[in-house]
Chimera marker file (.cmm) of the C-alpha trace (Angstrom):
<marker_set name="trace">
<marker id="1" x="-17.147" y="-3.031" z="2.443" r="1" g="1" b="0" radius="0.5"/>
<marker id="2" x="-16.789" y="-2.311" z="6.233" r="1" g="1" b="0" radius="0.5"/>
<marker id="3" x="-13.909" y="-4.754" z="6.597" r="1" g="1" b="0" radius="0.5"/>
<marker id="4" x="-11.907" y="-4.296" z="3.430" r="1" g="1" b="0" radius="0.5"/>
<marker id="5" x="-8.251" y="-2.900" z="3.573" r="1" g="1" b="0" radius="0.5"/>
<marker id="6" x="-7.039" y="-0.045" z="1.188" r="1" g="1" b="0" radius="0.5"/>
<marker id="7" x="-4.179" y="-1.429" z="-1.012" r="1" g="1" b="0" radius="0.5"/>
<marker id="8" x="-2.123" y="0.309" z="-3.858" r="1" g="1" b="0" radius="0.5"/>
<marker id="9" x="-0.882" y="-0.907" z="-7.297" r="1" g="1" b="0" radius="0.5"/>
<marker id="10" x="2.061" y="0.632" z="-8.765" r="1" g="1" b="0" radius="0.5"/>
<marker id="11" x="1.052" y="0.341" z="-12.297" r="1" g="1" b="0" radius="0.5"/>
<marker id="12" x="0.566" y="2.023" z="-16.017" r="1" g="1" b="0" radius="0.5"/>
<marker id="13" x="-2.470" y="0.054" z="-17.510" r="1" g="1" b="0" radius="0.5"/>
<marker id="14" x="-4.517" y="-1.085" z="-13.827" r="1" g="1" b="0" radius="0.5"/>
<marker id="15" x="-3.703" y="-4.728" z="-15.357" r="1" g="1" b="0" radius="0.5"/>
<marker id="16" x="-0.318" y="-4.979" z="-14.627" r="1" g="1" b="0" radius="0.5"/>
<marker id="17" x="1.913" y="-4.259" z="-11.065" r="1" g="1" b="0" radius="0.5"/>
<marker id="18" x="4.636" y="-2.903" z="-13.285" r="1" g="1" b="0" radius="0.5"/>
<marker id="19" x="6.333" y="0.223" z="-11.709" r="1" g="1" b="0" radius="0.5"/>
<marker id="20" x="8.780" y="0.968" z="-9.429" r="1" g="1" b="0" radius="0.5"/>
<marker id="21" x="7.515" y="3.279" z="-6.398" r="1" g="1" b="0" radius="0.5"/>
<marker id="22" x="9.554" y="6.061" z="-6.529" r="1" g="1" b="0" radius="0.5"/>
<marker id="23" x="9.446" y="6.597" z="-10.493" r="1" g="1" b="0" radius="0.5"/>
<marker id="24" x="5.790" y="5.253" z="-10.238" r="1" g="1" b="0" radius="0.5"/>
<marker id="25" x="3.044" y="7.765" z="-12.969" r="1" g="1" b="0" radius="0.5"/>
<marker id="26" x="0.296" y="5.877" z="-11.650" r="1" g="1" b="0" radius="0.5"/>
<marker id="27" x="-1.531" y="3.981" z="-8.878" r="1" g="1" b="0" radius="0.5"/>
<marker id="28" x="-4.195" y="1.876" z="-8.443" r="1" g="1" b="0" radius="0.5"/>
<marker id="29" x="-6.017" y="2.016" z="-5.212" r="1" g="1" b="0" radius="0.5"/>
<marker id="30" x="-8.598" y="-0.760" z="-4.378" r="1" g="1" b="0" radius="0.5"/>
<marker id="31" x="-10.493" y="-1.464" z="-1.134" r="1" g="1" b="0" radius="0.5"/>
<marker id="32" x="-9.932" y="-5.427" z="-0.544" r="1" g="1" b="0" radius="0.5"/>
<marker id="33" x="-11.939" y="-7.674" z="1.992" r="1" g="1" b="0" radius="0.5"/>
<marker id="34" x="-12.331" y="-11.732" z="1.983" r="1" g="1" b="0" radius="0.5"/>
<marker id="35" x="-15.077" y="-11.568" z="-0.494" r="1" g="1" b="0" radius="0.5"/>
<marker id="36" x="-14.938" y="-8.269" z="-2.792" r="1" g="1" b="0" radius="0.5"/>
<marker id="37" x="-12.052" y="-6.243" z="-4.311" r="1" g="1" b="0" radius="0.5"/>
<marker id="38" x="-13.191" y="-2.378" z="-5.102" r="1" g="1" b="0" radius="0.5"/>
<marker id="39" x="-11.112" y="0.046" z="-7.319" r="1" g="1" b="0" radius="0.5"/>
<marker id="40" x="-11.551" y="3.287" z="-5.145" r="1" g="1" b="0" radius="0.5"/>
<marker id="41" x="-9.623" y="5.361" z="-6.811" r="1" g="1" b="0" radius="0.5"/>
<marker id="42" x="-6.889" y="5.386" z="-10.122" r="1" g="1" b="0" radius="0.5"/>
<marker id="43" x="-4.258" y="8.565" z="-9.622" r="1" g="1" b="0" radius="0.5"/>
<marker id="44" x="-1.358" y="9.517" z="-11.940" r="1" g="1" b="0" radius="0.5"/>
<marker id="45" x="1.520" y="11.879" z="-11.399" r="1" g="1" b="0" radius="0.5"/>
<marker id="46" x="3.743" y="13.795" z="-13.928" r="1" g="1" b="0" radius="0.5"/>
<marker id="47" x="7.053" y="11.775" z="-15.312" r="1" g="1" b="0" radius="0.5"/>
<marker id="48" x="10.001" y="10.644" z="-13.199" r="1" g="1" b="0" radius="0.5"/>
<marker id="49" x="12.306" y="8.163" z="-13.945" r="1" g="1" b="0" radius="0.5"/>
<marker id="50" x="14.706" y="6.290" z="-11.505" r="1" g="1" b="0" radius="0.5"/>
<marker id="51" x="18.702" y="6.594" z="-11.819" r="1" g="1" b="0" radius="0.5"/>
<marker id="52" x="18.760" y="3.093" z="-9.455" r="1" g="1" b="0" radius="0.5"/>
<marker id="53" x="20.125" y="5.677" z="-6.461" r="1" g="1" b="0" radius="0.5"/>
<marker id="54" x="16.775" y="7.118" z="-5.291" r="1" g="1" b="0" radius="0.5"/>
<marker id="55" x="17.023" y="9.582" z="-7.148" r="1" g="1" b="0" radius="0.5"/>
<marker id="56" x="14.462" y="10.709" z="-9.132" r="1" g="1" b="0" radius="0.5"/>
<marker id="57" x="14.490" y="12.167" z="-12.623" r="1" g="1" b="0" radius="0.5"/>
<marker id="58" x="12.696" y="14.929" z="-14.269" r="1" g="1" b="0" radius="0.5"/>
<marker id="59" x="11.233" y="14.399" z="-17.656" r="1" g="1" b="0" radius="0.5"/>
<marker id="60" x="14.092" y="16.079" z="-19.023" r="1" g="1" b="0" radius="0.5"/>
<marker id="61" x="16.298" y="13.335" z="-17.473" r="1" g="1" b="0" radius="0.5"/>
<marker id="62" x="17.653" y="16.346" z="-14.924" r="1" g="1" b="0" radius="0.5"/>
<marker id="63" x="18.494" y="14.518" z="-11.748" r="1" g="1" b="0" radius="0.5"/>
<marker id="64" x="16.124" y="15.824" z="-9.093" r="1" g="1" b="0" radius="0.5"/>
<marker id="65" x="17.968" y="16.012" z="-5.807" r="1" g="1" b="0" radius="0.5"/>
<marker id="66" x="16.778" y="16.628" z="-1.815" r="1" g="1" b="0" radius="0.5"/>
<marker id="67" x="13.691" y="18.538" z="-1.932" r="1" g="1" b="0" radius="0.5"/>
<marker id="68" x="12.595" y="17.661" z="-5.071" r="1" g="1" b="0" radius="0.5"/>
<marker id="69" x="12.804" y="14.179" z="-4.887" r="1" g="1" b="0" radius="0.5"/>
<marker id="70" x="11.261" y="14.061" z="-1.411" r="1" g="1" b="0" radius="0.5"/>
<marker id="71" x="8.614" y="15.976" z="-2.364" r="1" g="1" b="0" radius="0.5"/>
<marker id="72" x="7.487" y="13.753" z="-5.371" r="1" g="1" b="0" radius="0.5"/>
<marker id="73" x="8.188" y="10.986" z="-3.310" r="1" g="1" b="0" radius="0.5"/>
<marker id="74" x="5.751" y="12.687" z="-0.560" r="1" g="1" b="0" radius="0.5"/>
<marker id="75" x="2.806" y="12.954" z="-3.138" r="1" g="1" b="0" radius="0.5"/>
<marker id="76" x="3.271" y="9.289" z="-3.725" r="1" g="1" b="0" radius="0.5"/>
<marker id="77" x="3.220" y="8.814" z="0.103" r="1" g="1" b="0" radius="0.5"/>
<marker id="78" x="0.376" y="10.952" z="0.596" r="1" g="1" b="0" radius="0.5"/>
<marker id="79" x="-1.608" y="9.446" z="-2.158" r="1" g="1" b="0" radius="0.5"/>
<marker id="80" x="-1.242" y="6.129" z="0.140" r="1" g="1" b="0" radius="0.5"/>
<marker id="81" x="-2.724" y="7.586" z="3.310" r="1" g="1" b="0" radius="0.5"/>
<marker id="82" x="-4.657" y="4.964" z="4.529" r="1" g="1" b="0" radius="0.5"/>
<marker id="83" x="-3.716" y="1.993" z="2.708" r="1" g="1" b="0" radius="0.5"/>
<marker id="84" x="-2.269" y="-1.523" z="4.979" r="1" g="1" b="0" radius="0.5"/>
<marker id="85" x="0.227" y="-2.191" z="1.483" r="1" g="1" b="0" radius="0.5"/>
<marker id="86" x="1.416" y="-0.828" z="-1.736" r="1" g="1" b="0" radius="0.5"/>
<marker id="87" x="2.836" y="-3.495" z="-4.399" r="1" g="1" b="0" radius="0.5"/>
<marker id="88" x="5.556" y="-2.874" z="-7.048" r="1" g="1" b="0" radius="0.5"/>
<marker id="89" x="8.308" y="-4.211" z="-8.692" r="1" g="1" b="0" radius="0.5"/>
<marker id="90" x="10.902" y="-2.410" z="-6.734" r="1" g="1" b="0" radius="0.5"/>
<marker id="91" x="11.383" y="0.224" z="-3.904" r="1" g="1" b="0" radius="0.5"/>
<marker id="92" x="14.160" y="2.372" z="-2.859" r="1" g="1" b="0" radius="0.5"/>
<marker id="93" x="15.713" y="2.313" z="0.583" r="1" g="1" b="0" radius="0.5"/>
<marker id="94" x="14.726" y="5.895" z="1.349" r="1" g="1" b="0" radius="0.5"/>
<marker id="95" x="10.651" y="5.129" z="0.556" r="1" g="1" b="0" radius="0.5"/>
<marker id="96" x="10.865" y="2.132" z="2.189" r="1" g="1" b="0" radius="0.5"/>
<marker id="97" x="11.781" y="3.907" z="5.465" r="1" g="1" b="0" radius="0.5"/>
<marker id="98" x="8.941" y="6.320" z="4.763" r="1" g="1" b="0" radius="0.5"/>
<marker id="99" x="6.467" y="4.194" z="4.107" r="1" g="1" b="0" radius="0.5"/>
<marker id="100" x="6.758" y="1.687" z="7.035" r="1" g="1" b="0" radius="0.5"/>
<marker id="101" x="6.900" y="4.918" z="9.390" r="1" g="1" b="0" radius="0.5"/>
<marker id="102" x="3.400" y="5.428" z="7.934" r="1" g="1" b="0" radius="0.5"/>
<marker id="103" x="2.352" y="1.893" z="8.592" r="1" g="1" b="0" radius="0.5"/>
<marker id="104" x="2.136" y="0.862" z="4.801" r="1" g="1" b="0" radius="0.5"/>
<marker id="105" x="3.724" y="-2.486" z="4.268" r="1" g="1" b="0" radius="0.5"/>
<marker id="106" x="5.799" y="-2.159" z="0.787" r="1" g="1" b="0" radius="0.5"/>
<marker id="107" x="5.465" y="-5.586" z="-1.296" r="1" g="1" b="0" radius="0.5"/>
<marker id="108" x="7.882" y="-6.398" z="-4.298" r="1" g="1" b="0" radius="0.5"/>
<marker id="109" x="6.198" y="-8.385" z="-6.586" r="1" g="1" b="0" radius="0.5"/>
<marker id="110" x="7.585" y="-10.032" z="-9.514" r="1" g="1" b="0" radius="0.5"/>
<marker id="111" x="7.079" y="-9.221" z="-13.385" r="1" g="1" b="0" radius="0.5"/>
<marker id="112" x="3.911" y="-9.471" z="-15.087" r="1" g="1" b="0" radius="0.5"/>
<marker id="113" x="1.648" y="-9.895" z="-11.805" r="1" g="1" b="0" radius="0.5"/>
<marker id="114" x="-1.419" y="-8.742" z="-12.146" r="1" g="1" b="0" radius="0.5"/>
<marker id="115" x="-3.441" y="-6.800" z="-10.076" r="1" g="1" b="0" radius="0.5"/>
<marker id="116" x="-6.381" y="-9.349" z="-10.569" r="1" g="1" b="0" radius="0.5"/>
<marker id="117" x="-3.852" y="-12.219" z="-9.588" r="1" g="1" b="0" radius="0.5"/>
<marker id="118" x="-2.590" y="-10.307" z="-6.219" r="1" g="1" b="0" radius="0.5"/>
<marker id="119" x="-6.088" y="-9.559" z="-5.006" r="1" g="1" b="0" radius="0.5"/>
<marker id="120" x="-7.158" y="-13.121" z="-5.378" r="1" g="1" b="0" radius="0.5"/>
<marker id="121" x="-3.962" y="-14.048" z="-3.545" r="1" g="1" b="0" radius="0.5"/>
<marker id="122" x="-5.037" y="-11.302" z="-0.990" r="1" g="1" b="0" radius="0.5"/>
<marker id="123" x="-7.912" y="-12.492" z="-0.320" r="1" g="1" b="0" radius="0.5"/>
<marker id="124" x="-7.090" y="-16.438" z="-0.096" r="1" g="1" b="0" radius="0.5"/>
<marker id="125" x="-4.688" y="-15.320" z="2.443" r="1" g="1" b="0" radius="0.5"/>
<marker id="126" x="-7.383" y="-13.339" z="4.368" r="1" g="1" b="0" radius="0.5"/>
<marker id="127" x="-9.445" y="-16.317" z="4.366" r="1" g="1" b="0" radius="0.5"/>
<marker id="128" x="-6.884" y="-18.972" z="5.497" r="1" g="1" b="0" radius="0.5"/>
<marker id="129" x="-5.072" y="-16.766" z="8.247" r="1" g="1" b="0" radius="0.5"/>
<marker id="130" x="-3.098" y="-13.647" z="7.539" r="1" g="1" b="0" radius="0.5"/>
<marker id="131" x="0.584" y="-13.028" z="7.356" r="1" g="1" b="0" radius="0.5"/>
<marker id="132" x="2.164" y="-10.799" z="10.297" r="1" g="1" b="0" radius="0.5"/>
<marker id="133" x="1.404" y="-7.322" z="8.582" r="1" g="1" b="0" radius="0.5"/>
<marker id="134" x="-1.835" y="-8.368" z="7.361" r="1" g="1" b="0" radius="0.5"/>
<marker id="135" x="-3.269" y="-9.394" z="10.299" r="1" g="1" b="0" radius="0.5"/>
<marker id="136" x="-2.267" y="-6.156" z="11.505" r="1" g="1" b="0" radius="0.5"/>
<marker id="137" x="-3.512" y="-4.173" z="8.839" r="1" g="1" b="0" radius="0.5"/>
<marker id="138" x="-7.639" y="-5.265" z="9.999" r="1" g="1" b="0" radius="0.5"/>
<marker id="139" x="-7.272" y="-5.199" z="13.427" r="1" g="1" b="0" radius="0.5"/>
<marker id="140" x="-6.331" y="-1.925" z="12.749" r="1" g="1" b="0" radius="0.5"/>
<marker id="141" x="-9.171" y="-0.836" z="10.698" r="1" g="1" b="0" radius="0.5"/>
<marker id="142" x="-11.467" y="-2.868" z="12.867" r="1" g="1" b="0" radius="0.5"/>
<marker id="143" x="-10.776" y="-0.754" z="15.454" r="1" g="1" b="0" radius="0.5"/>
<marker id="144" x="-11.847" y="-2.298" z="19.188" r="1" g="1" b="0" radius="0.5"/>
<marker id="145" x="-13.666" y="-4.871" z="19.557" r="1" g="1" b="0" radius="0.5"/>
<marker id="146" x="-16.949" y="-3.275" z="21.092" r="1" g="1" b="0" radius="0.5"/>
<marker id="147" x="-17.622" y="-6.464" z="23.618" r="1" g="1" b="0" radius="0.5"/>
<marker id="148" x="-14.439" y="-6.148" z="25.151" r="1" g="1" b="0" radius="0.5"/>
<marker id="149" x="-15.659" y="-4.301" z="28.334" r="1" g="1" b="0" radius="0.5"/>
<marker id="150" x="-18.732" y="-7.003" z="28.624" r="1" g="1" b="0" radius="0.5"/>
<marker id="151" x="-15.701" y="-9.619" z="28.653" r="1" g="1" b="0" radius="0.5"/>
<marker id="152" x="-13.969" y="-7.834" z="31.117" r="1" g="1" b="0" radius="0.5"/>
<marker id="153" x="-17.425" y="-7.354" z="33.304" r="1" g="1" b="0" radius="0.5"/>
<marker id="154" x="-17.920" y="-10.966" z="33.126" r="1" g="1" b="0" radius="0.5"/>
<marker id="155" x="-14.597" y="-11.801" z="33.954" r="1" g="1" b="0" radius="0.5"/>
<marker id="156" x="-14.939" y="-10.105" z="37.152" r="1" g="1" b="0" radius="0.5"/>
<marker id="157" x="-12.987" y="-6.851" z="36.374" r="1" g="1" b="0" radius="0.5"/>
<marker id="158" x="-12.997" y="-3.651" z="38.678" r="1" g="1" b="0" radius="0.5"/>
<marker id="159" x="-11.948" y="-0.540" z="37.885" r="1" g="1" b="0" radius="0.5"/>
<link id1="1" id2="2" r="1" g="1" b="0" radius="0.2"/>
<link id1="2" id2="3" r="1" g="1" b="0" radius="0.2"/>
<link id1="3" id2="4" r="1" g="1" b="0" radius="0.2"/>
<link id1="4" id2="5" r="1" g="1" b="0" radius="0.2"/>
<link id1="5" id2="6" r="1" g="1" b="0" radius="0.2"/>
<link id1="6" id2="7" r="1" g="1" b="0" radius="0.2"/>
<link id1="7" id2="8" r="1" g="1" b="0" radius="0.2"/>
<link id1="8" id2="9" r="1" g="1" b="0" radius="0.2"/>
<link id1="9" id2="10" r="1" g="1" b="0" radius="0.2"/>
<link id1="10" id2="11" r="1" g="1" b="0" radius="0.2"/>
<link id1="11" id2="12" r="1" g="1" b="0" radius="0.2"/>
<link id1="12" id2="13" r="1" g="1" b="0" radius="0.2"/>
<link id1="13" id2="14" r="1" g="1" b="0" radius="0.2"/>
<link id1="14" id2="15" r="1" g="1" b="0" radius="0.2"/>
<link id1="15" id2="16" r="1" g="1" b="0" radius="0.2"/>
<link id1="16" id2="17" r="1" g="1" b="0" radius="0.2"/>
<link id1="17" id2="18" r="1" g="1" b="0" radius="0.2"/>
<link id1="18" id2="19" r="1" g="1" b="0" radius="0.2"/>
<link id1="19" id2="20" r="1" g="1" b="0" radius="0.2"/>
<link id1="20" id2="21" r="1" g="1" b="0" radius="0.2"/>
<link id1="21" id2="22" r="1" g="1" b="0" radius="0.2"/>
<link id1="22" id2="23" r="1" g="1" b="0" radius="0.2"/>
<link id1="23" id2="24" r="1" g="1" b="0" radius="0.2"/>
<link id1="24" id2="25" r="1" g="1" b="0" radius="0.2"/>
<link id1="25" id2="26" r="1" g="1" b="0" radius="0.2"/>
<link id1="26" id2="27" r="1" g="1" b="0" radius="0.2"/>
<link id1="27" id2="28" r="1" g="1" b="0" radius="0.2"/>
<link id1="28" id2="29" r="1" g="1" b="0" radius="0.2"/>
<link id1="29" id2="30" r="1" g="1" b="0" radius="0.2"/>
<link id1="30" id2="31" r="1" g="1" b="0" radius="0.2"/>
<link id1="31" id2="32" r="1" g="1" b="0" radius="0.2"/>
<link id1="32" id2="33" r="1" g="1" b="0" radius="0.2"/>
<link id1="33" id2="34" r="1" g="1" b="0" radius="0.2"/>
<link id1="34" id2="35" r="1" g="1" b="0" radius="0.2"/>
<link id1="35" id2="36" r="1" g="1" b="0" radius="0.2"/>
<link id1="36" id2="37" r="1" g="1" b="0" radius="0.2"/>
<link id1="37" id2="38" r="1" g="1" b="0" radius="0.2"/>
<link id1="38" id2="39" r="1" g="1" b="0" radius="0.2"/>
<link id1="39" id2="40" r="1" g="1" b="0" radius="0.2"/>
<link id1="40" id2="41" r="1" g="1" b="0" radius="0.2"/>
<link id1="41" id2="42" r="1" g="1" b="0" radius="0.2"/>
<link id1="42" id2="43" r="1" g="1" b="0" radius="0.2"/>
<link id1="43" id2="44" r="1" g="1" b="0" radius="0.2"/>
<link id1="44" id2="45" r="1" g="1" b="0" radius="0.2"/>
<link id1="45" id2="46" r="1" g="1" b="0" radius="0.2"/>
<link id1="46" id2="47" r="1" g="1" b="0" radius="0.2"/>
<link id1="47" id2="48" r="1" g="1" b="0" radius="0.2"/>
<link id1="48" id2="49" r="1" g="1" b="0" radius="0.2"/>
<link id1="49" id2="50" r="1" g="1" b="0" radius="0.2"/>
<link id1="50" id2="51" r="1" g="1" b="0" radius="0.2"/>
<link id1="51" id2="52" r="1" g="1" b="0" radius="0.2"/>
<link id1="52" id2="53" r="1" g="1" b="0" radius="0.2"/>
<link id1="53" id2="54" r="1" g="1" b="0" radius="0.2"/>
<link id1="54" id2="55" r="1" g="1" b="0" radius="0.2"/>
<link id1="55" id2="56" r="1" g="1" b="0" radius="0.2"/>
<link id1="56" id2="57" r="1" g="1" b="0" radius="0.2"/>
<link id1="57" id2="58" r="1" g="1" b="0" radius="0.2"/>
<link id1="58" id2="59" r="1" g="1" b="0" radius="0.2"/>
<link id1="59" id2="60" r="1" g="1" b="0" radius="0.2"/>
<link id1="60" id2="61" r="1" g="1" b="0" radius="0.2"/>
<link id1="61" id2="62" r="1" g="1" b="0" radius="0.2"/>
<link id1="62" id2="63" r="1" g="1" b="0" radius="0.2"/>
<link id1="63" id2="64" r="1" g="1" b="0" radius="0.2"/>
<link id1="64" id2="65" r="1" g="1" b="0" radius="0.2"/>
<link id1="65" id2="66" r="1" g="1" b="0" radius="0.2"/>
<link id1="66" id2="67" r="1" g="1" b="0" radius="0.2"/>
<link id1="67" id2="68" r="1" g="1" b="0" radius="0.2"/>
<link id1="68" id2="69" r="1" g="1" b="0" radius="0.2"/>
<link id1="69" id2="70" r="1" g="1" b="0" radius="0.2"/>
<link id1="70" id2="71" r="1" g="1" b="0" radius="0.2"/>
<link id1="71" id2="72" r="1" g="1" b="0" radius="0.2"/>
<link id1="72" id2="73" r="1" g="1" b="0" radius="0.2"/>
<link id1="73" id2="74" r="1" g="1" b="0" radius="0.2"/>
<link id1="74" id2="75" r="1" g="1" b="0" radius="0.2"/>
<link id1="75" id2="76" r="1" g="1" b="0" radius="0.2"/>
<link id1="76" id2="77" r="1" g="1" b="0" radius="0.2"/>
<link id1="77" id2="78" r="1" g="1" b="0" radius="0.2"/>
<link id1="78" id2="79" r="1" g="1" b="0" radius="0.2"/>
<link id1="79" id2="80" r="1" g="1" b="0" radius="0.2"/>
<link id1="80" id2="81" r="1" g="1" b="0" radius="0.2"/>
<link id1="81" id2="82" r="1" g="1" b="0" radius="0.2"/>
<link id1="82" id2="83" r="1" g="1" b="0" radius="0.2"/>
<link id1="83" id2="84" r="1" g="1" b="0" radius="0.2"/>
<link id1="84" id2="85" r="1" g="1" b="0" radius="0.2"/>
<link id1="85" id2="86" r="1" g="1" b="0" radius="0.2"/>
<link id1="86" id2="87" r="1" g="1" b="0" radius="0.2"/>
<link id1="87" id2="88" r="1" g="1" b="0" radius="0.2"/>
<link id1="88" id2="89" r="1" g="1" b="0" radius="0.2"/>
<link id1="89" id2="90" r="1" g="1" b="0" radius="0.2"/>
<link id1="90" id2="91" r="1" g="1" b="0" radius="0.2"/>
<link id1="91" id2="92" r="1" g="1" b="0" radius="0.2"/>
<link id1="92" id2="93" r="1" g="1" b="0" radius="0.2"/>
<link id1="93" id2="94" r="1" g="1" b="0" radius="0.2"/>
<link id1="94" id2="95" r="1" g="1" b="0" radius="0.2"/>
<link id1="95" id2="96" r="1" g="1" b="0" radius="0.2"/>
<link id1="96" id2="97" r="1" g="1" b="0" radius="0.2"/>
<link id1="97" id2="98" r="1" g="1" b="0" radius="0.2"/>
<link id1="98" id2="99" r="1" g="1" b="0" radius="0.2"/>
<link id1="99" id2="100" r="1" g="1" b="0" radius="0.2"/>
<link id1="100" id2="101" r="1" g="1" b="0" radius="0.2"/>
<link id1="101" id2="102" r="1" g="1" b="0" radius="0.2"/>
<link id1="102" id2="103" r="1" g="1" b="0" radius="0.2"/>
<link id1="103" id2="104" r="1" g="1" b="0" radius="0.2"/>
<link id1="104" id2="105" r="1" g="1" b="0" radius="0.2"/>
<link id1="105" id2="106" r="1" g="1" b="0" radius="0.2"/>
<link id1="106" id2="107" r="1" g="1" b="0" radius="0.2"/>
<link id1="107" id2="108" r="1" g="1" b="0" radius="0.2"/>
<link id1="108" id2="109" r="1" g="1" b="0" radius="0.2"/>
<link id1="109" id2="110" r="1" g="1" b="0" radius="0.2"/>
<link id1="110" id2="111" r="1" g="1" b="0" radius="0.2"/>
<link id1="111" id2="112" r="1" g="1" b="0" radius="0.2"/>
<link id1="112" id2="113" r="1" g="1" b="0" radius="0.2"/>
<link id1="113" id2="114" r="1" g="1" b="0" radius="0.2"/>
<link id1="114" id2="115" r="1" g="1" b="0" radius="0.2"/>
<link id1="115" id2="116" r="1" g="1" b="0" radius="0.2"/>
<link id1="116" id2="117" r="1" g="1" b="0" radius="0.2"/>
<link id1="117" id2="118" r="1" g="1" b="0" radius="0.2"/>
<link id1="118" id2="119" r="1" g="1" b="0" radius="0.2"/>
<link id1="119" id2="120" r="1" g="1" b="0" radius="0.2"/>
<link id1="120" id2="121" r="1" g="1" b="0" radius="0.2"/>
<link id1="121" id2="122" r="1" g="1" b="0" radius="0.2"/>
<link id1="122" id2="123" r="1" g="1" b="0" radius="0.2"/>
<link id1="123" id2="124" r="1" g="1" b="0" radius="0.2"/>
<link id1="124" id2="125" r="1" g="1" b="0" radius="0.2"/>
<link id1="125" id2="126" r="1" g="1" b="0" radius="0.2"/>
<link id1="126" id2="127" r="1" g="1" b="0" radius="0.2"/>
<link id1="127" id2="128" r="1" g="1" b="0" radius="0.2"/>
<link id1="128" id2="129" r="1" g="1" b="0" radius="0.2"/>
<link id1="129" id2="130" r="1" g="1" b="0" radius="0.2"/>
<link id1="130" id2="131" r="1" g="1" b="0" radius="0.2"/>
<link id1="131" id2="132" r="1" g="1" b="0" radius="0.2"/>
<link id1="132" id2="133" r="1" g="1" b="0" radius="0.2"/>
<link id1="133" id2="134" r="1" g="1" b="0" radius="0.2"/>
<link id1="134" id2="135" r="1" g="1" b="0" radius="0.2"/>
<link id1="135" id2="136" r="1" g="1" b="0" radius="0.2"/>
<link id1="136" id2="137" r="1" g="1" b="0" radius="0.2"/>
<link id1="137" id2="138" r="1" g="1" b="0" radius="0.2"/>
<link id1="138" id2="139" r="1" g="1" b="0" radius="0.2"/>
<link id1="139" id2="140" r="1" g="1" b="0" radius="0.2"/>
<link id1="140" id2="141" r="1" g="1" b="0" radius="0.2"/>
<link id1="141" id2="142" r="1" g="1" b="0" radius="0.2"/>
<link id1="142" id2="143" r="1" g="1" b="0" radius="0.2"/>
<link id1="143" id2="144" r="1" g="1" b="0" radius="0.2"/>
<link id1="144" id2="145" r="1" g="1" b="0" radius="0.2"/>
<link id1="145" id2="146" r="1" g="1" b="0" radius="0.2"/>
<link id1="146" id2="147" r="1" g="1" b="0" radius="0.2"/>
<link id1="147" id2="148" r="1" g="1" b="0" radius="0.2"/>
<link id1="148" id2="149" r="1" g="1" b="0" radius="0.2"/>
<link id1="149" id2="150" r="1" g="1" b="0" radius="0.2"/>
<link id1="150" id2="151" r="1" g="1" b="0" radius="0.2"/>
<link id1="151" id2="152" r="1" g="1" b="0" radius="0.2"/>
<link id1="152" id2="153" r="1" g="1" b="0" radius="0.2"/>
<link id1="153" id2="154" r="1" g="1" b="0" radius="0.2"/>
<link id1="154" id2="155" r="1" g="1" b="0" radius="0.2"/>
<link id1="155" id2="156" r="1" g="1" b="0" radius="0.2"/>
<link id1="156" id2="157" r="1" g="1" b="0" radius="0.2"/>
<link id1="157" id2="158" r="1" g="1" b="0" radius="0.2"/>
<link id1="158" id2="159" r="1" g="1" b="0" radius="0.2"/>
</marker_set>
């Protein structure tokens, strides 16, 4: 899949898109192109809840504050190394601004989307002509196009 785009889930059963990111156990991390969807990977942190003020909670239901919370939410981020999007049902402020510095697109989705349903979606869009981010997202991982310089040869360039 030398095209496909990494893209995480935010989820609890890899059915469902039903976590929010920053109190998120578990993603699902596929590799998506036009034709084929790929689960690359499923990962799964400890339990944190979410007070609503991005803030996470330990499992005790201790507020976790500065540090801690960035750091759990920097797993999360690192986890997502790589991938063009992550979808969930909600995002803070604060991992919103982390994640776009990263170059990850966040996506909201609504209740009871599946991952199954998204990727289709995904991939329908891929075909047709992408949004803004996604066409981003594979020039990106295309990398230059290798016949540029023959373009520019023919065209007369001169260095």
């Amino acid at each position: 899949m030398e095209t496909a785009i990494k893209i995480a889930f935010a989820t609890t059963d890899m059915v469902h898109v039903n976590q929010h990111f920053g109190s998120a156990k578990s993603f699902a991390l596929y590799a998506v192109d036009p034709e084929r969807a790929e689960l690359l990977e499923a990962a799964q942190f400890g339990d944190l809840a979410q007070d609503g003020n991005d803030d996470c909670k330990d499992a005790g239901g201790r507020a976790l504050h500065g540090a801690s919370a960035e750091s759990k939410l920097g797993e999360k981020i690192e986890l997502l190394n790589g991938c063009a999007a992550v979808y969930c049902q909600a995002i803070g402020a604060s991992a919103i601004k982390q994640i776009v510095a990263q170059g990850i697109q966040p996506i909201k989705v609504h209740e009871g989307s599946t991952i199954k349903e998204l990727i289709a979606d995904l991939q329908s869009e891929m075909k047709s002509g992408p949004s803004a981010w996604l066409a981003k997202a594979i020039s990106q991982h295309k990398g230059p196009d290798p016949e540029r310089f023959n373009v520019m040869a023919e065209e007369g360039w001169d260095e």
